[in-house]
N, C-alpha and C positions, 0 to 999 in steps of 0.2 A: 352692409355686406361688401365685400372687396372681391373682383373677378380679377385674376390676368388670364390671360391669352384666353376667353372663354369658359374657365375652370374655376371653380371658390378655389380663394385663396386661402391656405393655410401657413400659418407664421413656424417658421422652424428654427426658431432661436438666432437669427441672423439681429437682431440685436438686444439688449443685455433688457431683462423683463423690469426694471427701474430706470428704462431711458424716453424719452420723449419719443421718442420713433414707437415702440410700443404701445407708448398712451394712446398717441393718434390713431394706431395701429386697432386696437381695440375698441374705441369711438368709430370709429368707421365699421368695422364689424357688428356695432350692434346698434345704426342706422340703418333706418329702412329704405334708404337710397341706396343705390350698386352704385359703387365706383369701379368702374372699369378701365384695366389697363392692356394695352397692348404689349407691354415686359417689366420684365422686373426693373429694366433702367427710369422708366417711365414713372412706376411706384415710387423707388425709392430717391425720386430726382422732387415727388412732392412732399417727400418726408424730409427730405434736406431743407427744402425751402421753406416750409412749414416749421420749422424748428430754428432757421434761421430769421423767421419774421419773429417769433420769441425772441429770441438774442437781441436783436436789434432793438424789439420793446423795453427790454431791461436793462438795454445800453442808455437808453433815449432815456429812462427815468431814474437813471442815474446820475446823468449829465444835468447842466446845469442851462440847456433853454428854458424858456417862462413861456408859460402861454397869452398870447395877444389877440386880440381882437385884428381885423385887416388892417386899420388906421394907427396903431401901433405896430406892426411887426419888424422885425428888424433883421437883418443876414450881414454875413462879413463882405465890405465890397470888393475882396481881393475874388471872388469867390463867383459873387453874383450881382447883380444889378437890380436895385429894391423899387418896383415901380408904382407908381400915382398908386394902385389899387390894391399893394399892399403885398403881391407878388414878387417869387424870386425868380430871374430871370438868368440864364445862365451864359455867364461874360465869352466872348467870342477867343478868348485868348486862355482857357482854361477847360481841361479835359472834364468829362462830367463825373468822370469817378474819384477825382480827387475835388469836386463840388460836393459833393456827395457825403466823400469820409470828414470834411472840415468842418458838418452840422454835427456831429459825432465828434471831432476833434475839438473843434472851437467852439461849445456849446452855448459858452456864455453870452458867446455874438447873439447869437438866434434867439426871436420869439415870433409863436405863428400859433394858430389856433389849433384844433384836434383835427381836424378834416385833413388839414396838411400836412399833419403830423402822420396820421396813416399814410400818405403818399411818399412821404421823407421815408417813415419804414417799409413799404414796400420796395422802396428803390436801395435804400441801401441794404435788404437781405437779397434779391437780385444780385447785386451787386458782388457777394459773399457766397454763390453760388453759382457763377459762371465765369469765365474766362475776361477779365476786365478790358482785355483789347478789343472783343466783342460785345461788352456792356458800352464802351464809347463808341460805337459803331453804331449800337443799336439806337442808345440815347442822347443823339449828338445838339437836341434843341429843346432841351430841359425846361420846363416853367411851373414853378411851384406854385399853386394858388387852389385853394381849395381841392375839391376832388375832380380836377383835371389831370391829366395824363397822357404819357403815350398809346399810343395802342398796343402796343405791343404787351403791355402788363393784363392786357386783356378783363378787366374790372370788373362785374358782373354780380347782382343780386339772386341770392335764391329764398326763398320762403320756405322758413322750418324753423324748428326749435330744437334741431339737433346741431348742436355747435361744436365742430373740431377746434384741438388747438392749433392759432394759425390765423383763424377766420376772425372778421372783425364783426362788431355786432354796435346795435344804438340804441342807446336809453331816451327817451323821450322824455320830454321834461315840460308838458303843453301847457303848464301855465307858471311859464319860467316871467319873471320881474323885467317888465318891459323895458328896464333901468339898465339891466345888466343882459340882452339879448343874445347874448355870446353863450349862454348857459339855457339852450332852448334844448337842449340834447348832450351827450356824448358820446363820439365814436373811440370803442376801445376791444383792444386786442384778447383776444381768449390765451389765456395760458394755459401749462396743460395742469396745474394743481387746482382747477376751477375757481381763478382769480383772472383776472381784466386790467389792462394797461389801458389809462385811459390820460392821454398829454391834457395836463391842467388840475389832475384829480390824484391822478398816481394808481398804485395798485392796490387792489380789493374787490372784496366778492361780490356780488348782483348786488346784497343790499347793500352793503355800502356803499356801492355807484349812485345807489338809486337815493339813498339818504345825503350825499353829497348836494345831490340834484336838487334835493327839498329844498333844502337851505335857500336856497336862491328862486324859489317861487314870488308870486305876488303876495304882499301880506294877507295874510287873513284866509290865504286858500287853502282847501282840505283836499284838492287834486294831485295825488301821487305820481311821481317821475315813476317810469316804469320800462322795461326791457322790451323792447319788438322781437318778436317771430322773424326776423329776417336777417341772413348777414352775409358780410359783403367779401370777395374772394378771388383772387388772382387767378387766371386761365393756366394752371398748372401743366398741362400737357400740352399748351401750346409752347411755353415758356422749357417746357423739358425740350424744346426738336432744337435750343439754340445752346444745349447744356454740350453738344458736341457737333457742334456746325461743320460743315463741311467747309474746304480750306478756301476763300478767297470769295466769302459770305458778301452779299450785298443785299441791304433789305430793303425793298419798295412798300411804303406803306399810305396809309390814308391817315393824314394829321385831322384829330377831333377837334370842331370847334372851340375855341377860346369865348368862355363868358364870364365876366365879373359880374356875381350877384349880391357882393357886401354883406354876406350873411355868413358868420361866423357860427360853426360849428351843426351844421346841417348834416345828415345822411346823403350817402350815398345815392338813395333811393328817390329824396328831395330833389340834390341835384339834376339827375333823370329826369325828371320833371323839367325843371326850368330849361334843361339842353333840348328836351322834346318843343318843348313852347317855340325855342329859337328855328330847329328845324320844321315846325310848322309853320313860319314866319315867312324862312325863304321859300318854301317849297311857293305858297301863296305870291311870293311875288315873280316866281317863277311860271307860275300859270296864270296869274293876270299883270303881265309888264304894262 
């Protein structure tokens, strides 16, 4: 169900009944989660977004990156700096939205696992959505590597089995061939014709995500890849207050730890894990120096 200002919302034909705004429009409507907005700018700033993290999935799997493992990946060095662990690191002499559009331009340079590929699309629909002298403002110390990020895209899992297009979701794949580790999962994007952009696999429905996945189990296993109840999702109304920033913005933020955990094609949700492990780590060396 969708509230603004307090009120159920009702759709009044503000956009065309076979457009993507819509679809989304109507998945939300018949979730039993409220999404609640403060205005109609606020709504329709996560229908843009939302529809531009499509675009960007269908630009990505049209282009011509390869998916890699960390110890393979590869970026243009005019662009980025490719370091020991596999990460893109963003050269000091290059704005990040022109880093940005040359993963999309220069496709062929580029190979990097799924994990980072949803972070590659969440920055360049960002990117297609706000004022790009404020997205390099905002993004000024870019590092691609797995599901690391800035804060400001605000990341965050929710538990459901109600998926907007937009939202990213993971197939599991727990007894993926120890040989091939990089196929232990994949993260991939909901469209809104109920197909899945998923970097390394391409597009298709649940089962064929999920038959993809087989393929690449242990031999001899009858343990099915399978879709989790969870999916992962941009802080959309945080991200709308910088869709018309007041003039001479300056952002104070808290940079999230950097951890390389060599595991290609993990969840979101895994990640969390291992970032919490780290924060439990220093907290303890923080209370016994």
């Amino acid at each position: 169900m969708i509230q603004l200002a307090g009120m159920q919302f009702q759709q009044s034909g503000m956009w065309p009944s076979d457009s993507i705004e819509s679809v989304i429009i109507q998945r939300m409507q018949k979730d039993p989660i409220v999404y609640s907005y403060q205005s109609m700018d606020e709504l329709s700033f996560e229908l843009k977004l939302r529809k531009n993290i499509i675009k960007s999935s269908k630009s990505m799997n049209q282009g011509y990156s390869q998916f890699a493992s960390f110890a393979k990946s590869r970026c243009n060095p005019q662009y980025w700096l490719l370091t020991n662990a596999g990460g893109f690191r963003l050269r000091d002499d290059v704005a990040p939205s022109d880093a940005i559009h040359d993963i999309y331009k220069n496709s062929s340079l580029y190979a990097f696992e799924c994990a980072t590929a949803i972070i590659i699309i969440f920055y360049h629909a960002v990117l297609n959505s706000i004022d790009e002298h404020l997205f390099n403002q905002l993004f000024q110390n870019l590092y691609l590597y797995s599901w690391h990020s800035d804060s400001d895209l605000g990341i965050h899992d929710i538990n459901t089995s109600h998926f907007l297009p937009g939202d990213v979701v993971y197939f599991n794949n727990p007894d993926f061939n120890l040989e091939t580790p990089w196929w232990r999962g994949e993260n991939a994007v909901v469209l809104e014709d109920d197909t899945y952009f998923g970097h390394g696999i391409g597009i298709g429905n649940a089962e064929q995500m999920i038959q993809a996945l087989n393929k690449t189990r242990m031999p001899g296993s009858n343990q099915s890849a399978y879709q989790e109840n969870l999916v992962t999702r941009l802080s959309f109304k945080h991200l709308a207050k910088y869709s018309m920033p007041p003039r001479g913005y300056m952002n104070h933020k808290i940079q999230h730890v950097l951890f390389h955990h060599n595991k290609s094609s993990i969840s979101y949700d895994r990640y969390l894990y291992y970032l919490n492990m780290i924060y439990n780590q220093i907290n303890d060396i923080n209370l016994f120096p």
